[in-house]
C-alpha positions as CSV (number, residue, x, y, z in Angstrom):
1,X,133.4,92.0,86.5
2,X,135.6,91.5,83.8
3,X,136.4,87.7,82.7
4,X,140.1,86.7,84.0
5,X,142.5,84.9,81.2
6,X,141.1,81.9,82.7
7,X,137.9,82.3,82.0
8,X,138.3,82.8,78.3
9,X,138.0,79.3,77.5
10,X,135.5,76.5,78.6
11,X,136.4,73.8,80.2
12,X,136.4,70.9,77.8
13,X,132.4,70.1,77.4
14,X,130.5,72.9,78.7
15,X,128.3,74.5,76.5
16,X,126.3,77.9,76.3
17,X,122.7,77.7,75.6
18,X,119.7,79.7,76.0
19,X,115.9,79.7,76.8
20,X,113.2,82.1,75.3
21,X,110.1,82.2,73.3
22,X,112.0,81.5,70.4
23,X,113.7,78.7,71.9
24,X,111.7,77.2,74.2
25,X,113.7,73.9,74.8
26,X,117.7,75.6,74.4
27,X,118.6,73.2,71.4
28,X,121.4,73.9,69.5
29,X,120.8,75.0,66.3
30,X,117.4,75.9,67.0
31,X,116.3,79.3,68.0
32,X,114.6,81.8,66.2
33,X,112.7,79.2,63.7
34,X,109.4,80.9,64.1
35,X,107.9,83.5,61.0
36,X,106.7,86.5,61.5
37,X,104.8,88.7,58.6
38,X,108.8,89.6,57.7
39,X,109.1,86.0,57.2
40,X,110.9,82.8,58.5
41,X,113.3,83.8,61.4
42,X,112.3,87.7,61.9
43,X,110.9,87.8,65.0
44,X,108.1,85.0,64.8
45,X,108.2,84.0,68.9
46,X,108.9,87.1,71.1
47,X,106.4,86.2,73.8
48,X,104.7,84.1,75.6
49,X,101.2,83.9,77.3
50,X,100.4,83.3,81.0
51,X,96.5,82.6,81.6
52,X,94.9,83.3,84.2
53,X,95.2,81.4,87.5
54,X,97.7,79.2,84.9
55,X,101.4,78.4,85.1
56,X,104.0,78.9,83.0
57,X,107.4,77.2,82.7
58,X,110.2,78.8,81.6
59,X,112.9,76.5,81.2
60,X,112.9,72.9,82.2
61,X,117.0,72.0,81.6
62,X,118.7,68.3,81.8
63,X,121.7,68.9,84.0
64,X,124.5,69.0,84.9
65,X,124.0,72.9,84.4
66,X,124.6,76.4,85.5
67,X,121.7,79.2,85.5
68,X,124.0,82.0,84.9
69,X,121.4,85.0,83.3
70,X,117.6,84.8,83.8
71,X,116.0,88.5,82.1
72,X,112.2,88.7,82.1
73,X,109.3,92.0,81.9
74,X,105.8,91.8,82.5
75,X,103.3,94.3,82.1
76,X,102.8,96.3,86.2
77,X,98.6,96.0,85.4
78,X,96.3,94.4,83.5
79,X,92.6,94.7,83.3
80,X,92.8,92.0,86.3
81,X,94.4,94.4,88.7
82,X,97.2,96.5,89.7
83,X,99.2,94.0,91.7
84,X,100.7,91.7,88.6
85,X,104.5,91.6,90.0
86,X,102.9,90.1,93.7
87,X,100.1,87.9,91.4
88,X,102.9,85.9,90.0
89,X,105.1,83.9,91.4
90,X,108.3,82.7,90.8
91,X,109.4,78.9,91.2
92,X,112.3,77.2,90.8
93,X,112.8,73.4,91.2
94,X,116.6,71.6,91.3
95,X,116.9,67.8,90.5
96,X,113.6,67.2,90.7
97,X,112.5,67.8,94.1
98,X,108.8,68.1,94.5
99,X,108.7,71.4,96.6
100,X,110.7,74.5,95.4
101,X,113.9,75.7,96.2
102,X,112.8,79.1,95.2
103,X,109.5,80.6,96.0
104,X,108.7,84.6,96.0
105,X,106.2,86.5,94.2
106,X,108.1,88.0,90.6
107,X,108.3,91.4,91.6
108,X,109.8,90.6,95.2
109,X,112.5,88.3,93.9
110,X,113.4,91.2,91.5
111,X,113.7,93.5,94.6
112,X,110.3,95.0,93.2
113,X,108.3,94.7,96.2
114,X,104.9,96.6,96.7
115,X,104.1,95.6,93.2
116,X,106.1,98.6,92.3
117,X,108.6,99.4,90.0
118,X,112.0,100.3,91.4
119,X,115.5,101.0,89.3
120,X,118.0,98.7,90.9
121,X,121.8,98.7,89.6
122,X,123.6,95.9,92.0
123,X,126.0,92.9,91.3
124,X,123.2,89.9,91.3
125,X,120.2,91.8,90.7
126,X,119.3,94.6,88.2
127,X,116.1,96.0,87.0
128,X,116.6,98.2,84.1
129,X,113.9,100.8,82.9
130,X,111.3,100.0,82.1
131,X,111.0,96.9,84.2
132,X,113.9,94.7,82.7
133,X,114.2,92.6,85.8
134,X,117.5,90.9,85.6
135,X,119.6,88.0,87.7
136,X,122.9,86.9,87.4
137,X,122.9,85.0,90.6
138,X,124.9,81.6,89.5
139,X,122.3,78.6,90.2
140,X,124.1,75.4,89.7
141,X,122.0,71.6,89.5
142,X,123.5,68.2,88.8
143,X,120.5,66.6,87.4
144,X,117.9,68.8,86.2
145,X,116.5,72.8,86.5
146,X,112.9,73.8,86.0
147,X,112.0,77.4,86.7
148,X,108.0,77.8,86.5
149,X,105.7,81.7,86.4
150,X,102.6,80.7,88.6
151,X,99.8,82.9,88.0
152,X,97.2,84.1,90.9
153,X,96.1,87.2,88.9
154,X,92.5,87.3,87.6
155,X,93.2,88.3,84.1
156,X,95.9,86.6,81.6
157,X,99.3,87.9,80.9
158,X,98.9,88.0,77.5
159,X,103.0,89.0,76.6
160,X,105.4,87.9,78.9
161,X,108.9,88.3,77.6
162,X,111.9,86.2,79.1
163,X,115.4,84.7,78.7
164,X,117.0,81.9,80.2
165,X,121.2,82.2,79.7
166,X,122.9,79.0,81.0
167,X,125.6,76.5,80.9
168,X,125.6,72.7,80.0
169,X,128.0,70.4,81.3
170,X,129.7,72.0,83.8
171,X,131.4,69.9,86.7
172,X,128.9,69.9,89.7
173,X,130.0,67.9,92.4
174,X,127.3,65.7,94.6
175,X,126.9,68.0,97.8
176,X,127.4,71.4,96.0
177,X,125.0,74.0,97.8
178,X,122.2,75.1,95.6
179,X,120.7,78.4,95.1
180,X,117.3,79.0,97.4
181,X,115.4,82.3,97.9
182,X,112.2,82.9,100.2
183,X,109.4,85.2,100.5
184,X,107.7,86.1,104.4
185,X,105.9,88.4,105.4
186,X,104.6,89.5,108.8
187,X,101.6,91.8,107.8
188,X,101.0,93.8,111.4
189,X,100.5,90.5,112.5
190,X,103.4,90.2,115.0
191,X,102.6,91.2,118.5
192,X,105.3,94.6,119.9
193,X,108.9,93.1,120.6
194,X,108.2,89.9,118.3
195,X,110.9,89.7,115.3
196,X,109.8,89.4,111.8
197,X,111.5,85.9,110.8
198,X,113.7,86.4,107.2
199,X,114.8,83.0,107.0
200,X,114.5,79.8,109.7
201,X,115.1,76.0,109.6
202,X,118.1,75.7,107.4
203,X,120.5,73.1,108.6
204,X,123.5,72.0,106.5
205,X,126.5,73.9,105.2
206,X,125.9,76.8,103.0
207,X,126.5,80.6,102.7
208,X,123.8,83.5,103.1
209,X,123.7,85.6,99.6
210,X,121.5,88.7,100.7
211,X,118.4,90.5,101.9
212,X,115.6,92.3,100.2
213,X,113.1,93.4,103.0
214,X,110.2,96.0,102.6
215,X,108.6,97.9,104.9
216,X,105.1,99.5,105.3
217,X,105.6,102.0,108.2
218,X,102.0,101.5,109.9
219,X,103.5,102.9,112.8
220,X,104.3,107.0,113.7
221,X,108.2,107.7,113.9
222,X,111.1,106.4,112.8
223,X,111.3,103.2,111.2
224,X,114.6,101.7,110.9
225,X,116.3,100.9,114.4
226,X,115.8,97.1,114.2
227,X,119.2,94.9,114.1
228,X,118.9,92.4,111.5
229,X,120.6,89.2,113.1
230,X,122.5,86.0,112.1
231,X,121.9,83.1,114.1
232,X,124.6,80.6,112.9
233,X,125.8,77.2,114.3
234,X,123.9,76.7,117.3
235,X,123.3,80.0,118.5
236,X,120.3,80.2,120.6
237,X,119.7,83.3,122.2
238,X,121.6,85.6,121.1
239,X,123.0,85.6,117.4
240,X,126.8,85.5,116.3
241,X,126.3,88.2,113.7
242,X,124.4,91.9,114.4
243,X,123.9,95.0,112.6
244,X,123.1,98.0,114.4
245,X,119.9,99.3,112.8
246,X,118.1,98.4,109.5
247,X,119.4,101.6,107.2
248,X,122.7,100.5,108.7
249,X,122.2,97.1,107.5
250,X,121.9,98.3,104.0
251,X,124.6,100.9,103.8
252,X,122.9,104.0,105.0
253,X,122.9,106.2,107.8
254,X,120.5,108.8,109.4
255,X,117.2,107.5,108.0
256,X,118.4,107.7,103.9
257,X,117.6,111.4,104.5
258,X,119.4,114.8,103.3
259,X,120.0,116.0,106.8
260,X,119.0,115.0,109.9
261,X,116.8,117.8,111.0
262,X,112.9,119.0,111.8
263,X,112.8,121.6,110.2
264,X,112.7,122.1,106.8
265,X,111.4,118.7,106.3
266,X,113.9,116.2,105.5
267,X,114.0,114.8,101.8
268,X,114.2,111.2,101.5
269,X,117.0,110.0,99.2
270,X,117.3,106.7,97.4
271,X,120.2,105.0,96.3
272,X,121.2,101.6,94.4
273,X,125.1,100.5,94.7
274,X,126.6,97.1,93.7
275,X,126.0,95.6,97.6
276,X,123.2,97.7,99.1
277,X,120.2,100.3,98.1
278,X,117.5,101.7,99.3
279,X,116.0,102.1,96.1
280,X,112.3,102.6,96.9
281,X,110.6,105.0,99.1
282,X,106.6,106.1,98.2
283,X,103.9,108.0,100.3
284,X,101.4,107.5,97.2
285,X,98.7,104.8,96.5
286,X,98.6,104.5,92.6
287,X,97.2,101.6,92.1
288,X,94.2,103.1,90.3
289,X,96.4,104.0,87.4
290,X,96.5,107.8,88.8
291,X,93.0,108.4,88.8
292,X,93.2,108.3,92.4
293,X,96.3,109.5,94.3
294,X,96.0,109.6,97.7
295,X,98.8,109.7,101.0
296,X,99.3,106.0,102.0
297,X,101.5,104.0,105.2
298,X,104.9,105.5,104.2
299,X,106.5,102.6,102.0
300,X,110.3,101.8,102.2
301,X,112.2,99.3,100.4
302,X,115.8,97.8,100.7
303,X,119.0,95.4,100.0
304,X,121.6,94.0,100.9
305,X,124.1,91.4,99.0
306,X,126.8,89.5,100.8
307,X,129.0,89.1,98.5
308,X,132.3,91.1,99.6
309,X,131.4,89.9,103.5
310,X,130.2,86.7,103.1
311,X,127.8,84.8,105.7
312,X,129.1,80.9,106.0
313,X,127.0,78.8,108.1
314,X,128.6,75.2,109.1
315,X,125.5,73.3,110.5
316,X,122.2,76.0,111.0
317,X,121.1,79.5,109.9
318,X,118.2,81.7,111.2
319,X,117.8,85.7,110.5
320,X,115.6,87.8,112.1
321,X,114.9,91.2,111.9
322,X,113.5,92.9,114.6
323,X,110.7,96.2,114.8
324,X,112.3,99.4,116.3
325,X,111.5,103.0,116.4
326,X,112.6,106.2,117.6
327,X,111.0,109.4,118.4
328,X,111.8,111.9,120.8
329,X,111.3,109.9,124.0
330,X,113.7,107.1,123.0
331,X,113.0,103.5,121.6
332,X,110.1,101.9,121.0
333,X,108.5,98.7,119.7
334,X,106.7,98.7,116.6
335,X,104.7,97.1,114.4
336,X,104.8,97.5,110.8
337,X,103.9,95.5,107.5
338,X,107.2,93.8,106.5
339,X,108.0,91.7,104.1
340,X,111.3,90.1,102.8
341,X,113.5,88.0,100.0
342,X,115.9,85.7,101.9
343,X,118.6,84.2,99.0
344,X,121.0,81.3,100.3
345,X,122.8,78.6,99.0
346,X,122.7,75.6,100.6
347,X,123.7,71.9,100.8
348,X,121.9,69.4,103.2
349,X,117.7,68.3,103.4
350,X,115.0,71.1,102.2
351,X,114.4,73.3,105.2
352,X,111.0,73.3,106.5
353,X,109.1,76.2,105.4
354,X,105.8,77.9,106.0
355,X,103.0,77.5,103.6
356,X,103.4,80.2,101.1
357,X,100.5,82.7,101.2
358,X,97.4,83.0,98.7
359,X,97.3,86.1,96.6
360,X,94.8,87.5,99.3
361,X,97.6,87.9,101.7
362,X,100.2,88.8,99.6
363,X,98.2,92.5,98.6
364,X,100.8,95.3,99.4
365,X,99.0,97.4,102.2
């Protein structure tokens, strides 16, 4: 989006300043010191190094501040495994509260689940070729930022390359709802008819942001009929907001196909657009580098951004989506290996979450 005429000037006191390898503190006046064989200020500090089972912060800001750009690539494997982009995980603390506001493996967050890579051109989130993961959600804090790369994989990340693009002394009024994103996952571990949970125990005012949710079709059929639902301001049974089926939920219609038809089989089509995609759909396990490609649980991958249709919430907020197939004979229950990125903002306490799972359980199936 274009800057308006208002936009063209700070307001008096805010500041730009940015975070990389080559300025890891965002001082004025003080990026790009490092040498390099073409000598002082050529390139000296492009990189940084993640060890093993080690963490890594990537920008630790005195407020009041606005995250506005965050741009980092990783290699997909290393000699540790194929998984990187579900090894690491990314964690972001506001005002220095002890337990996260964000918390999702690096990949996911990136709506690059399945510790795949996945082209994705929307508003807040875009992952550019060849895995320039990029977000421009806005992530404002009164008092302080740190956002930390937590390694579970078993071999070191030996070039990790990132920016941090923010602003400094911006007006953030006490009780402004700050950014929070969450990873689940229910791993064929719900029982038929139980909902995999997106996002549950928020109280406070704050607004819902969007949905990345993956899917591992473990059962035969048709994946997508589950309603993704909005349980807002007391509802209890049923919610106040409903889609009408998961591809409907994320802008498509008649299983992101060609045609709906038998025969010839139907060709999957994916699609990335400024407020939904479907951008990833594989039937192939590659995580031997090739050397082994073999047919795998169809995998299906997805977003949605409200950003033109906003979700407000007043008090409470719980999403749900449920498992629902079709096949000939009508509806069924399924279950499936799902997985999703809930992103919110939020004013009010921390809402109680779920321990967030070892590497172990976050291997795509």
């Amino acid at each position: 989006m274009l800057p308006t005429l208002s936009d063209l000037l700070a307001a008096d006191g805010v500041r730009s300043r940015s975070i990389n390898a080559e300025n890891p503190t965002g001082a004025p006046g003080a990026a790009a010191a490092a040498s390099s064989r073409l000598g002082p200020g050529r390139k000296g500090s492009a990189y940084a190094a993640l060890p093993a089972g080690g963490s890594l912060t990537l920008a630790d800001i005195e407020g009041p501040g606005v995250i506005r750009h965050i741009w980092i690539t990783v290699p997909d494997r290393t000699d540790g495994g194929p998984f990187v982009l579900r090894d690491l995980v990314l964690r972001m603390y506001w005002d220095d509260e002890e337990q996260p506001a964000v918390e999702a493996p690096l990949g996911d967050f990136f709506c690059n689940g399945f510790a795949a890579r996945a082209l994705v051109t929307s508003e807040p989130i875009v992952v550019a070729p060849t895995g320039g993961m990029n977000s421009y959600i806005p992530m404002p804090f009164r008092r302080r930022a740190r956002i930390v790369l937590d390694s579970d994989h078993a071999a070191s990340i030996d070039h990790v390359f990132f920016q941090v693009d923010y602003t400094v002394g911006d007006d953030i009024p006490e009780g402004t709802p700050l950014f929070h994103a969450q990873w689940r996952r229910s791993n064929a571990t719900t029982a038929p008819g139980e909902d995999h949970v997106i996002l549950d125990g928020v109280t406070g005012r704050g607004r819902y942001l969007g949905t990345y949710i993956g899917v591992a079709s473990l059962s035969r059929y048709w994946w997508g009929e589950g309603e993704v639902k909005f349980f807002v301001d007391g509802d209890t049974d049923l919610p106040t907001l409903c889609s009408t089926g998961l591809e409907d939920y994320a802008g498509g219609a008649w299983a992101f196909q060609d045609e709906l038809r038998h025969d010839p089989e139907p060709v999957p089509l994916t699609f990335s657009a400024p407020y939904c995609g479907y951008p990833f759909f594989s039937t192939r396990d590659e995580t031997r580098g090739g050397t082994f490609i073999t047919s795998t649980a169809p995998m299906h991958a997805l977003y949605r951004w409200h950003l033109p249709d906003p979700v407000f919430f007043e008090s409470d907020l719980r999403v749900t989506v449920q498992q629902i197939g079709v096949w000939d004979k009508g509806l069924f229950e399924r279950t499936d290996d799902v997985f999703s990125v809930a992103y919110w903002y939020q004013s009010g306490p921390r809402p109680e979450v779920p321990a967030f799972p070892d590497a172990a359980a976050r291997i795509p199936r």
